[in-house]
FIRO-11902 format. One record per residue (C-alpha): residue in three letters; z, x, y; residue number from 1. Coordinates in steps of 0.05 Angstrom, whole numbers, plus 5000, padded with zeros to 4 digits. Each point is the difference from the previous one (the first is absolute). Layout:
BEGIN
<type=ALA; c3=Z; c1=X; c2=Y; seq=NUM> $
...
***
This chain:
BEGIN
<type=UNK; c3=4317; c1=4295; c2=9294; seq=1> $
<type=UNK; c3=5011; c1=5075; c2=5009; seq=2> $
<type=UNK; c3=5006; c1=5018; c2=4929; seq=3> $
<type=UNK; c3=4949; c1=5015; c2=4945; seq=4> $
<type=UNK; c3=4981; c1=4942; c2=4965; seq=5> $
<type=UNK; c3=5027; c1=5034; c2=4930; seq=6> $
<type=UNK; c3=5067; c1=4983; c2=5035; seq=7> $
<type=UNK; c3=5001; c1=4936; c2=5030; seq=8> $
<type=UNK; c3=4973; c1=4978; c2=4923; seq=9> $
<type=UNK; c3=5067; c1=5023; c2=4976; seq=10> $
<type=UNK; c3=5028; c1=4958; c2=5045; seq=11> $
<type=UNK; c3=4967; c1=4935; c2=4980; seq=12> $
<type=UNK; c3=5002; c1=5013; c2=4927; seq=13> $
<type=UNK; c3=5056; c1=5039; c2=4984; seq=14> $
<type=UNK; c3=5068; c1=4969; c2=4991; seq=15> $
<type=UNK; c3=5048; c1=5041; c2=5028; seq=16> $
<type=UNK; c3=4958; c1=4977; c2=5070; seq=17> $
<type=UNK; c3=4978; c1=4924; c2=4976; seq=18> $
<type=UNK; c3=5075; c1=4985; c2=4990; seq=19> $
<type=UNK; c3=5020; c1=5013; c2=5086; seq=20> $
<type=UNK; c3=4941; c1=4958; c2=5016; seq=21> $
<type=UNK; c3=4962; c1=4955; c2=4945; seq=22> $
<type=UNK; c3=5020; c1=4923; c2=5005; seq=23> $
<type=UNK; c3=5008; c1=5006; c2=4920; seq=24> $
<type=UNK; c3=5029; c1=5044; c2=4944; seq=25> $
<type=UNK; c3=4932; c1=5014; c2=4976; seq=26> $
<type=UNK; c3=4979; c1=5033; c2=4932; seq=27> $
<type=UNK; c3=4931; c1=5023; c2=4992; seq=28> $
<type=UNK; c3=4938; c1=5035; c2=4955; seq=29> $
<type=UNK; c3=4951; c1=5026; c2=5053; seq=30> $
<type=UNK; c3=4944; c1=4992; c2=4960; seq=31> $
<type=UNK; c3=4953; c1=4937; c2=5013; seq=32> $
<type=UNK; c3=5013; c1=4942; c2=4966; seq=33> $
<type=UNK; c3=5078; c1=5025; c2=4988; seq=34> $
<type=UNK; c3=5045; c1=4940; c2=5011; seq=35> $
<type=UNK; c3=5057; c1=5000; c2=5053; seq=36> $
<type=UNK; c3=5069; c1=4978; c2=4999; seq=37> $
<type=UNK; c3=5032; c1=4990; c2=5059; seq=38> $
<type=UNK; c3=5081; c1=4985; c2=4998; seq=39> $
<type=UNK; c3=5049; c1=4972; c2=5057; seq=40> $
<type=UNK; c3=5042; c1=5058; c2=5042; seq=41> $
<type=UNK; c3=5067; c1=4994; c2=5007; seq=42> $
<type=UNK; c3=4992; c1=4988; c2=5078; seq=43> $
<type=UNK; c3=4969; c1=4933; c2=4984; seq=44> $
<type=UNK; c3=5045; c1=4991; c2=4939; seq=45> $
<type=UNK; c3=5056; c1=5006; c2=5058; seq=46> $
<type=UNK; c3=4970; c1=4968; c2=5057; seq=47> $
<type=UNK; c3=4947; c1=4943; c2=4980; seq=48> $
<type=UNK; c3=5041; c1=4984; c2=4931; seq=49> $
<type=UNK; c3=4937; c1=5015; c2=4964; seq=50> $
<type=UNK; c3=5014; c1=5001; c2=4922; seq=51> $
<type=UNK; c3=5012; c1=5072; c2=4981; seq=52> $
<type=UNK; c3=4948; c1=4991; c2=4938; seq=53> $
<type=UNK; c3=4953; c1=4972; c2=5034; seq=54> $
<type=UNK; c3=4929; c1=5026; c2=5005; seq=55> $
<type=UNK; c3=4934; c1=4998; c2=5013; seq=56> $
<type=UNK; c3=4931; c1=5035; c2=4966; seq=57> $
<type=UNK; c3=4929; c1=5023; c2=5026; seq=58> $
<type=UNK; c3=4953; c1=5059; c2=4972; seq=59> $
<type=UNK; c3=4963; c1=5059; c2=5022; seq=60> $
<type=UNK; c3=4941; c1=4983; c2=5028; seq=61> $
<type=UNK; c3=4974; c1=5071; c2=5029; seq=62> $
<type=UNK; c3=5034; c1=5067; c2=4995; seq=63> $
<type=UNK; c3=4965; c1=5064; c2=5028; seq=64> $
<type=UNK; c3=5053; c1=5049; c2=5014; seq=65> $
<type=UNK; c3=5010; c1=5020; c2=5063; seq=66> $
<type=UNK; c3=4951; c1=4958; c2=5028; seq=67> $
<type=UNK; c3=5013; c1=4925; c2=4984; seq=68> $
<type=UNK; c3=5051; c1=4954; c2=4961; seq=69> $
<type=UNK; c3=4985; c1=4929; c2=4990; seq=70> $
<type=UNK; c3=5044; c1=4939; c2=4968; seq=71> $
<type=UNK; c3=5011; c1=4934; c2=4989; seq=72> $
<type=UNK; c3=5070; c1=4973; c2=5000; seq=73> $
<type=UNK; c3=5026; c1=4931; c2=5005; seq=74> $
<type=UNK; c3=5041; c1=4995; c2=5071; seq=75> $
<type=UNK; c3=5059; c1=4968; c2=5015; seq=76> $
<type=UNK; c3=4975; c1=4935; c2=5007; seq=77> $
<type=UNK; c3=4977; c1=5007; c2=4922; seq=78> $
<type=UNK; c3=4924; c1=5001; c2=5028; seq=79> $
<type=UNK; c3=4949; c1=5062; c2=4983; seq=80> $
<type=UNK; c3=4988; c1=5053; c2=5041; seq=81> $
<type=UNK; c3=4969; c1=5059; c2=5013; seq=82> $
<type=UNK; c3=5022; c1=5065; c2=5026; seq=83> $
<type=UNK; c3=4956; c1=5064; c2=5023; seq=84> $
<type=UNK; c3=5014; c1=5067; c2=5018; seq=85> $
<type=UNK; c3=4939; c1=5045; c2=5024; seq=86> $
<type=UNK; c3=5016; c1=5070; c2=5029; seq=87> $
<type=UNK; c3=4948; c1=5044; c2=5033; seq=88> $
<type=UNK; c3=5010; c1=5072; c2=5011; seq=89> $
<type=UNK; c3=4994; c1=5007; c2=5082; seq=90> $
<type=UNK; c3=4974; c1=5074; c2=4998; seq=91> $
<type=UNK; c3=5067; c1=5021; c2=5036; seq=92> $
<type=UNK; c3=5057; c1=5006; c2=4944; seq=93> $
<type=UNK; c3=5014; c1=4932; c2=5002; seq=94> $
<type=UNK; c3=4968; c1=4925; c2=4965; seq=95> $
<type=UNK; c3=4980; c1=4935; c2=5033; seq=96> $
<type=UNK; c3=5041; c1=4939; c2=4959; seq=97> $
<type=UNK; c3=4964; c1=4934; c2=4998; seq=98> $
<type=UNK; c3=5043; c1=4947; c2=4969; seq=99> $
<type=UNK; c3=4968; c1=4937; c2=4989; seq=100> $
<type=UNK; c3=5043; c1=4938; c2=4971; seq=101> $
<type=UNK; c3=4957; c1=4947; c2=4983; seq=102> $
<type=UNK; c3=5029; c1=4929; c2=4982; seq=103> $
<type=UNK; c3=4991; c1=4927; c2=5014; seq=104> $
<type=UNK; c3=5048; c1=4966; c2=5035; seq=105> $
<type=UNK; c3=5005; c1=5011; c2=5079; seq=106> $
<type=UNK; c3=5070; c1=4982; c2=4997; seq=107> $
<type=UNK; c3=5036; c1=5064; c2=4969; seq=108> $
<type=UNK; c3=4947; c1=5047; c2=5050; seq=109> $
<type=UNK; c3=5041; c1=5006; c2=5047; seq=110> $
<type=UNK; c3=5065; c1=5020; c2=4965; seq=111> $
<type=UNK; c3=4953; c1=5048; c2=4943; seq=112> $
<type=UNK; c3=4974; c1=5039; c2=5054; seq=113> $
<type=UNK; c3=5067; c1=5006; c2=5038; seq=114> $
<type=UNK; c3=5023; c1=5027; c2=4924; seq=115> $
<type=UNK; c3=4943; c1=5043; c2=4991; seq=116> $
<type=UNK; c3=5014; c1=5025; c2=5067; seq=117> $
<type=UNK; c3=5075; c1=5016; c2=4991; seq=118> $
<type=UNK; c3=4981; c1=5027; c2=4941; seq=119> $
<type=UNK; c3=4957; c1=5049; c2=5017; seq=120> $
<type=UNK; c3=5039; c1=5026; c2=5058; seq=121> $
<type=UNK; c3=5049; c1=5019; c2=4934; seq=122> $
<type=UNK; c3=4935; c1=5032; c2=4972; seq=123> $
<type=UNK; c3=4988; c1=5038; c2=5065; seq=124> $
<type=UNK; c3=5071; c1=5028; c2=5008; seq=125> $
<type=UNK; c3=5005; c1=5025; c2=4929; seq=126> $
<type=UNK; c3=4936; c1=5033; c2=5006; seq=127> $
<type=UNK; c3=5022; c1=5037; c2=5071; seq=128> $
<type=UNK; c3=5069; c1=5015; c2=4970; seq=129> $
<type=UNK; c3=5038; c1=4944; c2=5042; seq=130> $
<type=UNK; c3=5058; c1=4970; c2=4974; seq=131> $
<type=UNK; c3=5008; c1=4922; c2=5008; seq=132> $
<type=UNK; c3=5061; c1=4971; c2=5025; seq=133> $
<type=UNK; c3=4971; c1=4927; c2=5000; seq=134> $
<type=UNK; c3=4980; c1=4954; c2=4951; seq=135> $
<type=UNK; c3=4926; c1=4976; c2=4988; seq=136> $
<type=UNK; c3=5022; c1=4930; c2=4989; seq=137> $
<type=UNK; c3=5029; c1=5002; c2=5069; seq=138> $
<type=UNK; c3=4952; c1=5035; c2=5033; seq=139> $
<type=UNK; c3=4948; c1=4943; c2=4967; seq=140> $
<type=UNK; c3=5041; c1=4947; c2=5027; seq=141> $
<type=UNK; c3=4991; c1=5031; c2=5074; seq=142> $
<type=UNK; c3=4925; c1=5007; c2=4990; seq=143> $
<type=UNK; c3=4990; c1=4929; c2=4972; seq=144> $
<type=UNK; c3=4995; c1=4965; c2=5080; seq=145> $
<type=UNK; c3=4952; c1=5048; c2=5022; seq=146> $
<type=UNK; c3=4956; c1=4988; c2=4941; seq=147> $
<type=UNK; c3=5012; c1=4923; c2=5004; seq=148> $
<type=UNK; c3=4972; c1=5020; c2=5080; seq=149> $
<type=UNK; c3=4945; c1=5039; c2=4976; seq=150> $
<type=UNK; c3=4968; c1=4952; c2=4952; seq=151> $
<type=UNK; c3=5021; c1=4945; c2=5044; seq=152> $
<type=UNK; c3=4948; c1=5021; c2=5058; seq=153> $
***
């Protein structure tokens, strides 16, 4: 990414940024061992008929500022998971990201990383100033064949 990684930080724990792009309300300590609490949006509220109160919980697991963020949360299909953010200064103004989503069943790979995708694009735009005119859920739901291709071969 061609920013610092001091900003692209802000933009995965701050949220003003979580809120354009995060799967989940989320409400969070970082400190280790902090627990998480992460709510539904009104986007799925509105367009899966999720329960409006409904949530989910995980923890800190590793916090090093702006280096890494790690957490557990329970997905969507209620099962744990684990979610890891590393970012390495390039020498050039700007970060590597490595996200890593770790979980056990094969079945929701394919439409995670077409989220995680979409949503990062969000992450990508803020940071360079773009506005959005699309929505992540969408643009997830036009990923989700090429990733069902991907794994598939």
């Amino acid at each position: 990414m061609p920013h610092p990684p001091e900003k692209v930080w802000r933009a995965i724990t701050e949220w003003e940024h979580l809120r354009a792009w995060f799967p989940a309300v989320v409400e969070f300590d970082l400190r280790p061992g902090a627990p998480l609490r992460f709510g539904v949006t009104p986007e799925q509220v509105r367009r899966y008929g999720m329960a409006a109160d409904g949530f989910t919980e995980g923890e800190i697991l590793r916090v090093d500022p702006p280096k890494l963020l790690e957490f557990s949360w329970a997905g969507v299909d209620g099962d744990g998971e684990v979610l890891r953010w590393e970012l390495t200064a390039d020498g050039a103004d700007g970060c590597d990201l490595v996200f890593t989503n770790v979980f056990d069943d094969r079945d929701i790979a394919a439409p995670a990383g077409a989220g995680w995708h979409a949503g990062l694009e969000v992450v990508a735009a803020q940071l360079d100033g773009r506005e959005i005119d699309w929505s992540p859920l969408d643009r997830a739901d036009e990923l989700a064949s090429e990733y069902e291709r991907a794994l598939a071969a």
